[in-house]
N, C-alpha and C positions, 0 to 999 in steps of 0.2 A: 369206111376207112378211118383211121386213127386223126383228128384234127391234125391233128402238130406234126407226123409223120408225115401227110399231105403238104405242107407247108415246107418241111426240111427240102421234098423231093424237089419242089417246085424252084425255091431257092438255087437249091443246089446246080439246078438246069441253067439258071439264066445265069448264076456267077460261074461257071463252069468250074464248079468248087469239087467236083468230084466226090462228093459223099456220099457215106453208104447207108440205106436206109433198109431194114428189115422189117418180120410180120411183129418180132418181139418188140414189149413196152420198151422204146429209150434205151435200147443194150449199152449203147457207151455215147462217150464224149461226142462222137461223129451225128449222132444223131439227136444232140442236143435241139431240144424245141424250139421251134422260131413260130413268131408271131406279128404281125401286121397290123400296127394299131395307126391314129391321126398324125404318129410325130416320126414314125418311121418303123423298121423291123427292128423287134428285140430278141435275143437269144437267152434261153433259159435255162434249165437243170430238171433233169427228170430225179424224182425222187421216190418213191413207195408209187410210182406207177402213174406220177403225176406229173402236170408241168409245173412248176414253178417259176414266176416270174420276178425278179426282187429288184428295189429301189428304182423303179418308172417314174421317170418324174412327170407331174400333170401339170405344171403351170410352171411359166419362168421364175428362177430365182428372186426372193424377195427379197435384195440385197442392194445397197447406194440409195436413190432413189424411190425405190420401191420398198424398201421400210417403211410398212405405216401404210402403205397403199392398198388396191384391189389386187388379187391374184392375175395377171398378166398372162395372155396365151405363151403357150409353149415353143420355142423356136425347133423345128422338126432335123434330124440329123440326117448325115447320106450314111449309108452300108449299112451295119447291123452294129447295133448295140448291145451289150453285155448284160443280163441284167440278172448274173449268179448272187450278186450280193446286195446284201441288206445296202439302203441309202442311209446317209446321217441322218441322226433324230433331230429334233430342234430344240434347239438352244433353250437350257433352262439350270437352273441355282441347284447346288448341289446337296442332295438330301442325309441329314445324320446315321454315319454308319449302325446307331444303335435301333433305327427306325425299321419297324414291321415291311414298312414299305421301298426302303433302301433296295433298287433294283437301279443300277445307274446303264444308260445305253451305252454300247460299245463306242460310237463318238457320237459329235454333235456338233450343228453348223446352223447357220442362218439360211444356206441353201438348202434347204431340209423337204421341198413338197414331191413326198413322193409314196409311193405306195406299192404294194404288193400282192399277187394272185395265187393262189395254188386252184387247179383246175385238174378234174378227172380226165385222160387222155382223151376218151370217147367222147367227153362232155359235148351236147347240142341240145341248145335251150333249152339248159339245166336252170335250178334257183338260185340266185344270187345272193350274198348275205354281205355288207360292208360292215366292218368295224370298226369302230371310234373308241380309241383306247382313253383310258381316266386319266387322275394324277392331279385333280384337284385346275384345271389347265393351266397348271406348271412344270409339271413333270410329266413322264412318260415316253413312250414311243410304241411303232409299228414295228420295231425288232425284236423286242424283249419275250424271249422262247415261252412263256407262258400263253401269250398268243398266237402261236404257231398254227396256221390253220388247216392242219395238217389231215383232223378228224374230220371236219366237217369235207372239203374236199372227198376222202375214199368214201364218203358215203354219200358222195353225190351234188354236192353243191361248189359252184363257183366262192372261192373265200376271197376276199379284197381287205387287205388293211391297209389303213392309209395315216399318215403325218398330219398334225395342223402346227401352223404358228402359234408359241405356248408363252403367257406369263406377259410384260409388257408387250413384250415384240408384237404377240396376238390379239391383245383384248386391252391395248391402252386408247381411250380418251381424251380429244384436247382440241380445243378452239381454235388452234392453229392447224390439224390434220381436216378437222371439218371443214374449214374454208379452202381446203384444196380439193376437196373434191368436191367432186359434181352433183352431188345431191347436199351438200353440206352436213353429213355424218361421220361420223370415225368411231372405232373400239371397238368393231367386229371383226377385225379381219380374220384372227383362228375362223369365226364362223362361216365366213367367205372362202377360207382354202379347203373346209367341205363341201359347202355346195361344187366351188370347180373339179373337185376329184370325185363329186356324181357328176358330175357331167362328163366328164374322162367316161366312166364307168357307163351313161346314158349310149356316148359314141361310139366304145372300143369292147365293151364288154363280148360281146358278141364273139368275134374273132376267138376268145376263151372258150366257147361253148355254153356262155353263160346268154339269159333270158334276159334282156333288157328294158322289158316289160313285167319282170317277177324279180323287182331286188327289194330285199329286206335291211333298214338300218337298224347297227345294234351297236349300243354302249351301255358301258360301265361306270357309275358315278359320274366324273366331270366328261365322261361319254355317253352316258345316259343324259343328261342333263342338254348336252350336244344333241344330241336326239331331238328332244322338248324343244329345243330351240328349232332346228329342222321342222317340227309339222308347226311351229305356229309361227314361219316364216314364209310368205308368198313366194321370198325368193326361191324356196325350194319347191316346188308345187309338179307335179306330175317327173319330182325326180327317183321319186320310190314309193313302194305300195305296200310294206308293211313295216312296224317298228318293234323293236324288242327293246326295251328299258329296263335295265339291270340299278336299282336306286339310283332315282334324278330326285330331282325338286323342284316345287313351285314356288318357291320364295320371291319375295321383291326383290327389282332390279334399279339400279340407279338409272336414272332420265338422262335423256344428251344434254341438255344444257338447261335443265332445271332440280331444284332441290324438291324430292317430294317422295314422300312415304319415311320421313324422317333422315334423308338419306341426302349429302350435296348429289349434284349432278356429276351425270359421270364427266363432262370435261372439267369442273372444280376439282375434282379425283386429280383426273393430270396435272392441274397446274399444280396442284400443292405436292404431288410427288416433285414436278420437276424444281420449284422452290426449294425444297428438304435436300434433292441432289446437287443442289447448285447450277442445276442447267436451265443456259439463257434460254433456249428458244428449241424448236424443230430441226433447223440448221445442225446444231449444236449435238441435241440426241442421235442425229443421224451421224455424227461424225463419234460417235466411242464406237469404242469395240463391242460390239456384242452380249458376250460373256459379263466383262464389265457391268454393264449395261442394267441387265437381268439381275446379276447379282448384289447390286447396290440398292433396287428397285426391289427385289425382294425383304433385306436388310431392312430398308425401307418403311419394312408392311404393307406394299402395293398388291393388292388380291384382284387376281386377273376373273372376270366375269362380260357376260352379255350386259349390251349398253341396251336398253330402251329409248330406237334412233329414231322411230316413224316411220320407218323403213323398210331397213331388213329384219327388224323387230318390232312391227308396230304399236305393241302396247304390252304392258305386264304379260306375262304367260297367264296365269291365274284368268284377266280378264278375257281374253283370246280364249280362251274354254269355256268360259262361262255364255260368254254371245259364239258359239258354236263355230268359232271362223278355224280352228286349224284342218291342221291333214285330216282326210276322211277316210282313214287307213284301220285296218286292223291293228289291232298290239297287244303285244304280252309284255305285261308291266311286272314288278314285285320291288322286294328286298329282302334283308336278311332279316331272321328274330332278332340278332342283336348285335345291331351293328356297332353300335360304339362298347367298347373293352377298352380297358386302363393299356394295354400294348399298344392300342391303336392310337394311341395320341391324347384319351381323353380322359381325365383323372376328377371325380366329382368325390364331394364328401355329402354323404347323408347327416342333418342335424342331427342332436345327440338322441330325442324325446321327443317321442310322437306329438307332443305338445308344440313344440318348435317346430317343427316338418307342417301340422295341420296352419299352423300360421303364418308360413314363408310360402305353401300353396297358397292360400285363401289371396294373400297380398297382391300377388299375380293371376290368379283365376276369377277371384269375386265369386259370386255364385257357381258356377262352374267347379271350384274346389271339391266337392264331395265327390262330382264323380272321379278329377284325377286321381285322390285319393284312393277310390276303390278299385280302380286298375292298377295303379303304383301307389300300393300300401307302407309305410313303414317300416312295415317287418322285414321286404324283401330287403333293404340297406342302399347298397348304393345303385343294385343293381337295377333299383326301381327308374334312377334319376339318369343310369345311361340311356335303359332300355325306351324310358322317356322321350329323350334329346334321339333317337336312334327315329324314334315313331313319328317326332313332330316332323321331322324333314323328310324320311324315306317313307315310312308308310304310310300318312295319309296323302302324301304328293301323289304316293304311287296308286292308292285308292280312288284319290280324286281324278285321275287321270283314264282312269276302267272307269269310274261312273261314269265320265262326259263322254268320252268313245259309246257306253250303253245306247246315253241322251239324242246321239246322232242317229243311233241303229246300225253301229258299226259292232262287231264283234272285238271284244277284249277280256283278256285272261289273266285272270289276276294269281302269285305265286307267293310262296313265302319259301324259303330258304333258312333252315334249321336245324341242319346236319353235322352234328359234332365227331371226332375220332381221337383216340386216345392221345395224342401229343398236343392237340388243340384246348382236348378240356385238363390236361396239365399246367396250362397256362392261361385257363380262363377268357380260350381264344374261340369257344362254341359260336358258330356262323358270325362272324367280327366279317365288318366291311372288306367286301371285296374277296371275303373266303369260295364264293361259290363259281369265281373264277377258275380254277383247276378244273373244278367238275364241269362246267358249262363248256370249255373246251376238250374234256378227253385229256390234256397234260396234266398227271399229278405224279411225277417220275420229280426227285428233288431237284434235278438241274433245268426244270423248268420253271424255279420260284425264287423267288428273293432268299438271301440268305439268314435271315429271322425268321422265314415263314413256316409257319408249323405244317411240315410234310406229311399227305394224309399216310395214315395207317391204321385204317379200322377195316373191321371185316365185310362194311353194305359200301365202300368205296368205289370201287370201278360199279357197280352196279346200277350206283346212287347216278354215277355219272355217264354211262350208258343211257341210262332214261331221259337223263337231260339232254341230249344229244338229238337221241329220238323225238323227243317233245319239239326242243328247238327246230331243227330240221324240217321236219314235218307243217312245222308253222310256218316256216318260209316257203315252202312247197306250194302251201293250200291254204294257207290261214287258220288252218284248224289243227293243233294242236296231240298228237296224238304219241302213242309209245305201247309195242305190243306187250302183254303182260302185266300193264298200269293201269291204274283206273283214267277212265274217261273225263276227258278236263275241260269241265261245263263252262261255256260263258261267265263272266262275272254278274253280269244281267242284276235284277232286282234282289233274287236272292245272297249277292254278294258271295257265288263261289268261288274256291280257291283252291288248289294244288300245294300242299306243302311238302318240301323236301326233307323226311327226318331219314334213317334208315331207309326208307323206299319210300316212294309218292302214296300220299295222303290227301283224299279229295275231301274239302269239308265245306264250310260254310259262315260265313261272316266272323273271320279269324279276330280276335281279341275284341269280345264284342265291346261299343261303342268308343272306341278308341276313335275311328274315323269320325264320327259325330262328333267326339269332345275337341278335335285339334279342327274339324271345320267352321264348326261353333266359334272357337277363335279367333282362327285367321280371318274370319268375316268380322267380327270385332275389332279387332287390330288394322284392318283395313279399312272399316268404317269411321276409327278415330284417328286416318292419318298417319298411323304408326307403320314399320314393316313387319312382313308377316314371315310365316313360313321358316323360323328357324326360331330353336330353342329361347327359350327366357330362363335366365341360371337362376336355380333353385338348392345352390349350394352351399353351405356356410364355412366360410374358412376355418380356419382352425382357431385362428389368435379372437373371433367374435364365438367361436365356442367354450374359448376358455373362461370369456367374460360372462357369459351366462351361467356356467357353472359357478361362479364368483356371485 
């Protein structure tokens, strides 16, 4: 019998609500879904034959007091809760309408934990799949229709997307929050209100139809990166069993209360923001508004990240894989061919003469120059130096991440993402960060994208994204990767295979070769002399020291 119909009837008995339940999915309003989670009954909205559940809140609001603190249990309500609509996002600085990424949530609040299910009627210990949306963790949310989890759902998987605390609110730092708590850390909290909404998910999942013991996390850049911090955190440890990493990174992290990898410590971070805002103390932060808050803090230049506390981060990610300590989970890692494009925010100028370019590498590479050179030669322009800055962060983090899974004898699939369509290569937007979004969820209808976003229209698009669907799905399912009519998507294993997405899946083998050698060769250098690692070295010459050379 129908999960949710089961549940209406039952309801319906003991409130002597009189409602009418039939054999058909969800016919109307009457027979809107109900579900039985830790905090009470919630009512949902059937939609393409699903239940839908929206804005659940998992943990008490993190508001007065609880700014700056742990995620707090949930206080449980009586009767049935509503829960047709989207909850508020969380509070974050508002992004320039001229921006590729300019998708603003419909509101936003500081009572923001909360998350959302779409489940197939019938679902019983289906696969689960969590998603952790990007936005650098400043922006973003669990509303925003590009992640509508609407696909994955009809084809069988429980979909959960959830809220974190973004920007200060989530990921600030300070001497004064460590001393309040109980282990003497602070500056994770975003990363704390996913762990509690697995745990939501560990308890309640079920009731949805979903597998409790088969949930898959998945994100996207500063949700991909969420992820990374997930397996190489204890605190998250037997809260999920597979991960899907859409470009994260393994870059340095600032330390709680020391300076090191050339970096202050992350509570130096806080004081000197709160110094720059004028604010006395923790007292003081907790009494602005919010919005304020964020927004001044961003102004600022405050860049919200994982602290390295001992804790719930016990050491660099980089070294956490290296001595084998994270999750022992399967994962399908990638990124895109070319993530950074002049839209997306990042604008490099190539030196004038290959003469100047082989000497502005050599400066920063040392030995090592000849090879970056012949992977990013001078002739390509500037495209060599995005495609660069694109590689050092996403691709070989994303590489490195499928070797160490190898190193364990864990299975990991490595992808590349490379599929352009005609409005995209009009604007020099071919697979740009966070383009493989549409296709990885099935939405590429234009009211599900930002209003910059180049809307697909080539002729391998639904196709392109059909497969992806299949792949993904499949890996949540089973851990193994799979899509009928697609080549078979080998292990990354020694031979460094990999799935690339151009016009249709493309299975090959050690995609740009020595690119992953030449940026690990680095980072292990950069890391040996104390420096940070893991993110570009600008190799660009401004304009006013090019005019002097030509002078």
């Amino acid at each position: 019998m129908n999960r949710f119909r089961l549940i209406v009837g039952v309801v319906c008995a003991a409130l002597s609500m009189g409602c009418t339940t039939t054999t058909s999915k969800f016919p109307n309003v009457q027979a809107a879904p109900l579900v039985s989670t830790t905090g009470g009954m919630l009512r949902g909205v059937t939609q393409a034959q699903l239940g839908v559940f929206r804005g659940i809140p998992y943990a008490a609001p993190p508001v007065g007091e609880l700014r700056w603190a742990a995620p707090q249990p949930l206080p449980g309500w009586e009767g049935v809760r509503d829960a047709s609509a989207f909850g508020a996002a969380c509070i974050q600085p508002p992004v320039p309408a001229s921006s590729i990424y300019n998708d603003p949530p419909p509101s936003s609040s500081e009572d923001c934990l909360n998350l959302n299910v779409w489940a197939p009627d019938d679902a019983e210990g289906a696969p689960v799949i969590v998603w952790i949306h990007g936005g650098s963790l400043r922006i973003g949310g669990n509303s925003l229709p590009m992640y509508d989890g609407t696909n994955y759902a009809q084809r069988g998987v429980v979909f959960v997307s959830l809220n974190y605390r973004l920007g200060l609110l989530g990921w600030l730092a300070h001497e004064g929050l460590s001393a309040e708590s109980d282990d003497g850390t602070s500056g994770n909290y975003g990363l704390l209100d996913q762990i509690a909404a697995l745990q939501w998910v560990r308890d309640n999942i079920a009731a949805f139809g979903g597998d409790a013991n088969n949930v898959t996390i998945m994100g996207e850049s500063a949700g991909a990166l969420s992820v990374t911090y997930l397996m190489a955190s204890p605190k998250a440890r037997g809260l999920f069993d597979k991960a899907i990493i859409q470009s994260t990174n393994l870059r340095s992290f600032p330390e709680l209360a020391e300076a090191a990898n050339a970096m202050p410590s992350a509570e130096q971070i806080g004081a000197d923001l709160f110094s720059k805002l004028g604010v006395a103390d923790i007292d003081a932060a907790r009494s602005m508004a919010p919005q304020e808050l964020t927004n001044l803090a961003t102004l600022a230049g405050f860049a919200p990240q994982g602290t390295i506390d001992g804790a719930l981060l016990p050491d660099q990610l980089l070294d956490i894989f290296d001595r084998g300590e994270q999750a022992r989970v399967p994962v399908m890692v990638g990124y895109n061919a070319h993530e950074y494009r002049p839209e997306g925010g990042l604008v490099l100028r190539m030196p004038e003469t290959p003469a100047q370019y082989e000497a502005l590498v050599a400066s920063v590479y040392g030995d090592l120059a000849s090879e970056f050179l012949r992977i990013y030669p001078h002739a390509q322009g500037a495209d060599a130096l995005l495609d660069a800055t694109g590689d050092i962060i996403f691709g070989w983090s994303g590489e490195r991440i499928a070797q160490s899974q190898r190193e364990l004898d864990v299975p990991s699939y490595f992808y590349v993402f490379d599929h352009c369509y005609p409005s995209a290569r009009a604007r020099d937007l071919c697979a740009f960060h966070a383009s493989e979004l549409p296709f990885s969820f099935g939405n590429l209808a234009a009211q599900a994208m930002p209003a910059r976003w180049p809307v697909p229209d080539g002729e391998h698009d639904r196709a392109i994204s059909d497969a992806m669907l299949d792949y993904w799905i499949s890996f949540a399912a089973s851990g193994r990767p799979t899509a009928q009519g697609h080549p078979p998507w080998k292990p990354y294993g020694p031979a460094e295979h990999y799935v690339r997405f151009a016009d249709r899946p493309i299975a090959g083998r050690d995609f740009k070769p020595g690119m992953f050698e030449l940026f690990e060769t680095f980072a292990q250098r950069e890391r040996a002399a104390g420096r940070s690692w893991g993110m570009p070295v600008a190799l660009s010459v401004p304009a006013e020291i090019q005019d002097k050379q030509k002078r």
